[in-house]
C-alpha positions, 0 to 999 in steps of 0.5 A, a space after each residue: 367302348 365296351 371291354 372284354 370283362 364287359 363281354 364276358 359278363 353278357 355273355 354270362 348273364 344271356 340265357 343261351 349260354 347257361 340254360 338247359 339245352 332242352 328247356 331252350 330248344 323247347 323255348 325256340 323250337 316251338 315259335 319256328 315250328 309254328 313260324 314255319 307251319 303259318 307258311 305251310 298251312 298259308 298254302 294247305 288252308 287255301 288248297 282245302 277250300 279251293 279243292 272243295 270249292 273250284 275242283 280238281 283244276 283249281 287244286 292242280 293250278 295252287 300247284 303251279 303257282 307254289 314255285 312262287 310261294 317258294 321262292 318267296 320262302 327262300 328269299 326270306 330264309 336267306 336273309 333272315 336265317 342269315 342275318 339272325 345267325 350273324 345277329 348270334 353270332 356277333 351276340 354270343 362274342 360281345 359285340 352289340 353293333 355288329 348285331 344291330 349292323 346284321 338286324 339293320 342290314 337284313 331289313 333293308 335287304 327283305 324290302 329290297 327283294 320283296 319288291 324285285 319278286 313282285 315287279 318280276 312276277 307281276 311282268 312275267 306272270 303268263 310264261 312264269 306259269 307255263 315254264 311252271 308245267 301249267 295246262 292250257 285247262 290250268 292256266 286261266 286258274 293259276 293266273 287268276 290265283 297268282 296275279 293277286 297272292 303276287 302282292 302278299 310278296 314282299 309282306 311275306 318275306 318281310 314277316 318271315 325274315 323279321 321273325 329270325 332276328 325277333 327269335 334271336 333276340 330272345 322273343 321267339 313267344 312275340 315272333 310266334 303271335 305274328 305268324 299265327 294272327 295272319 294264319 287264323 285271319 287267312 283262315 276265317 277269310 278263306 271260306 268266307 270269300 270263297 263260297 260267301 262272296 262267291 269269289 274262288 280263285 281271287 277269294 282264296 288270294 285275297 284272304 291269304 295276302 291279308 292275313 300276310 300284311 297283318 302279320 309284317 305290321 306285327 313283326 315291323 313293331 318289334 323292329 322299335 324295341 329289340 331287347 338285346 341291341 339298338 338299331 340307329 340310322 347307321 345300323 340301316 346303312 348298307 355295308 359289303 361285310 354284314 350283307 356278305 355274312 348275311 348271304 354267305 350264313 343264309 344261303 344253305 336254308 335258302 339253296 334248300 328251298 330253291 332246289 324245292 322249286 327247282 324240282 316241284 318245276 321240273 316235277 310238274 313237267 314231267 308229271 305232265 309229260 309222262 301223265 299223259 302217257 298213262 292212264 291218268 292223264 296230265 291233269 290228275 299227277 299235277 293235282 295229286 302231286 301238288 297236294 301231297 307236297 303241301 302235305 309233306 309241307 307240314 311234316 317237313 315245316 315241324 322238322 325245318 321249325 326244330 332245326 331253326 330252333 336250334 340256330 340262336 342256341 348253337 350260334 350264341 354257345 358256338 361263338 363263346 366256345 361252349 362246344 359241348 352245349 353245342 353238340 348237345 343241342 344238335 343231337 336233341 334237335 336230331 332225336 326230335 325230328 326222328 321220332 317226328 318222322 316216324 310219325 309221318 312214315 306211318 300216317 303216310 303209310 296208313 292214311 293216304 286216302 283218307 288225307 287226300 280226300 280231305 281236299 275234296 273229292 275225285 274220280 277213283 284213277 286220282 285216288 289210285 294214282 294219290 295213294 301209290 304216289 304217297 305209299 311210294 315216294 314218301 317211303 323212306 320220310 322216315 329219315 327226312 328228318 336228318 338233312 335240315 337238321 344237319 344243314 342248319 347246323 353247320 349253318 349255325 356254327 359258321 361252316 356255310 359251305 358245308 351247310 349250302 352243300 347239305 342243303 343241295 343233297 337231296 334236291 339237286 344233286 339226287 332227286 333231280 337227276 333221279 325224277 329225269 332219268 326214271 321216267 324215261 325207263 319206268 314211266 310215271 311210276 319213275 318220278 314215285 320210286 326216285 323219292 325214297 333213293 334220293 331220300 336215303 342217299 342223302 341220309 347217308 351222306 350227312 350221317 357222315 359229315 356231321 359224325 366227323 365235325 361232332 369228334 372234332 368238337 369233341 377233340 377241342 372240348 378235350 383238349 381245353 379241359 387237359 390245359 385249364 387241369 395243367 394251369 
């Protein structure tokens, strides 16, 4: 049986408690970032190629499609965000077997509702994909496209879960080769099966769930030989605590990527609808729409790889009650997500034709419609960088209400209601002006929660210090 002193002294000796904040969050951001942009570019490499190769409708049919990839997304940040953080968590207080019940049950759990996404895609493929916003002139494409990328599923989330646990155990380097083996695969198959083999839409598909099952057998390796604890048959046994810890710690990043497909849903909808209407007609708002999603995919992936870098820091200090290492690291994490969206703000600003065009070509209306669409609703990226970073961070520290609530501000509860209610007065033009609003009302909102839990810590840090200087 392991004693406290035996606790305290793991504690001591595990880099996450005493290292430079920086120099980790360096260590962990870094693996996440790319762990997060294999997921992005999975989706932007296969639109390149099929933009250039199958046209305008096989870009606007990626995009139907991309409420799946999402869902996928969210399944597997819910479980593996959630059992690497009670992984932590457990971790950071001493107690190894409950780290390996959180590692043992969140594997069981990825399996199980990998295969459950598949069996429901696979039977509700045709009305998935019109409930998606899908043409008939789209919707031979995206179910060509989806009846295949449909058995990458449960490899994916799979993969995606088991890099959390790799990464909190202290391999984010192991964590970081499995992703990016199955994008660089993804990458050389897509042309060649594309336009050598001729295969289009299947070509595409094919080459992505490859490189995804490549990438879980990486990751299933490592399930053998943790560092950090050992899993036993037991640690697989299904329990309601550590399945309750993981649900209630992963459900803030998975809430956030389930209001994305919530929204890219009700979004294609009504840039169908209100397409229509206009000049541009429905196809080329679903087209255009659904790449500078992608794109904003590689801007948002840096920022979500920063924050969930941060996890395995705050979660560990956190547990140990070493709070001053924890608003430490949320602050550097913030800084580096800010500077990171300036960056986007301008390219945004300044380049939107020359990105779009990088996904083949178009008629001058779909580039008109792009560059007003990227100039206008990615107005205010400026601040995007602030709601995952403070989502994770309450995440980390246990608070998950406050963590799913942070993670529903600016999908659900404001941009929403906005791409409704707009349209209906403004037209097409409501669904651009309804980003930036909901972008700085979200910032606003989390600015405020987050500045009320760092006087908190403050407050306990200072407290601690007055007693241990009267002992």
């Amino acid at each position: 049986m392991t004693t406290d002193n035996t606790k305290t002294n793991e504690n001591q000796n595990n880099p996450l408690g005493y290292e430079n904040e920086a120099h980790l969050l360096t260590t962990f951001a870094i693996p996440c970032i790319i762990s997060m942009l294999v997921t992005a570019l999975y989706n932007i490499v296969d639109q390149i190629f099929i933009g250039h190769g199958v046209g305008m409708l096989g870009n606007a049919a990626t995009n139907i499609a991309f409420p799946l990839s999402t869902a996928c997304t969210a399944i597997s940040l819910l479980l593996g965000i959630g059992s690497a953080t009670s992984f932590s968590l457990k971790l950071g207080a001493g107690d190894e077997k409950k780290s390996a019940e959180a590692a043992g049950n969140g594997i069981c759990l990825m399996a199980i509702f990998g295969v459950a996404l598949f069996l429901v895609t696979t039977i509700f493929l045709t009305p998935m994909l019109k409930a998606f916003g899908a043409t008939d002139k789209v919707l031979p494409f995206a179910q060509e496209y989806t009846r295949i990328t449909a058995i990458g599923f449960p490899f994916l989330i799979a993969n995606t879960g088991m890099s959390k646990l790799i990464m909190a155990d202290g391999s984010p380097r192991y964590s970081m080769i499995s992703m990016l083996t199955g994008a660089i695969i993804n990458t050389i198959l897509d042309p060649i099966l594309i336009f050598g083999l001729d295969m289009g839409m299947r070509g595409a598909a094919l080459a992505t769930i490859t490189g995804q099952i490549i990438s879980f057998a990486i990751s299933l390796r490592y399930m053998f030989h943790f560092k950090t604890i050992h899993l036993t048959r037991e640690s697989f046994v299904m329990r309601g605590e550590p399945c309750g810890n993981i649900f209630r710690f992963g459900a803030s990043a998975c809430f956030n990527q389930i209001a994305m497909a919530i929204v890219q849903v009700v979004m294609n909808n009504t840039l169908s609808r209100y397409g229509a209407q206009s000049v541009y007609g429905g196809d080329i708002p679903l087209a255009c729409s659904g790449i500078i999603s992608k794109v904003n995919m590689i801007f948002m992936a840096i920022v979500i790889g920063i924050s969930q870098g941060t996890q395995p820091i705050i979660g560990f200090n956190y547990g140990a009650g070493k709070y001053r290492r924890v608003r430490k690291t949320y602050l550097l994490a913030l800084a580096a997500a800010s500077a990171l969206s300036v960056v986007a703000f301008a390219a945004f600003q300044i380049f939107p034709r020359q990105i779009i065009s990088a996904f083949g070509e178009g008629s001058e209306l779909y580039f008109q419609f792009s560059e007003r669409y990227f100039r206008i609703y990615m107005f205010l990226t400026i601040v995007n960088g602030i709601q995952p970073v403070t989502s994770n961070f309450f995440n980390s520290i246990g608070k998950a209400r406050l963590g799913v609530f942070m993670s529903l501000t600016r999908q659900i509860l404001f941009l929403l209601p906005l791409i409704i209610i707009f349209p209906i007065f403004m037209g097409i033009d409501g669904v651009m002006y309804a980003g930036p609003i909901a972008d700085g009302i979200t910032a606003i909102v989390c600015g405020v929660f987050t500045v009320r839990e760092l006087k908190e810590l403050i407050s306990i840090d200072r407290d601690a210090h007055e007693k241990a200087v009267k002992i």
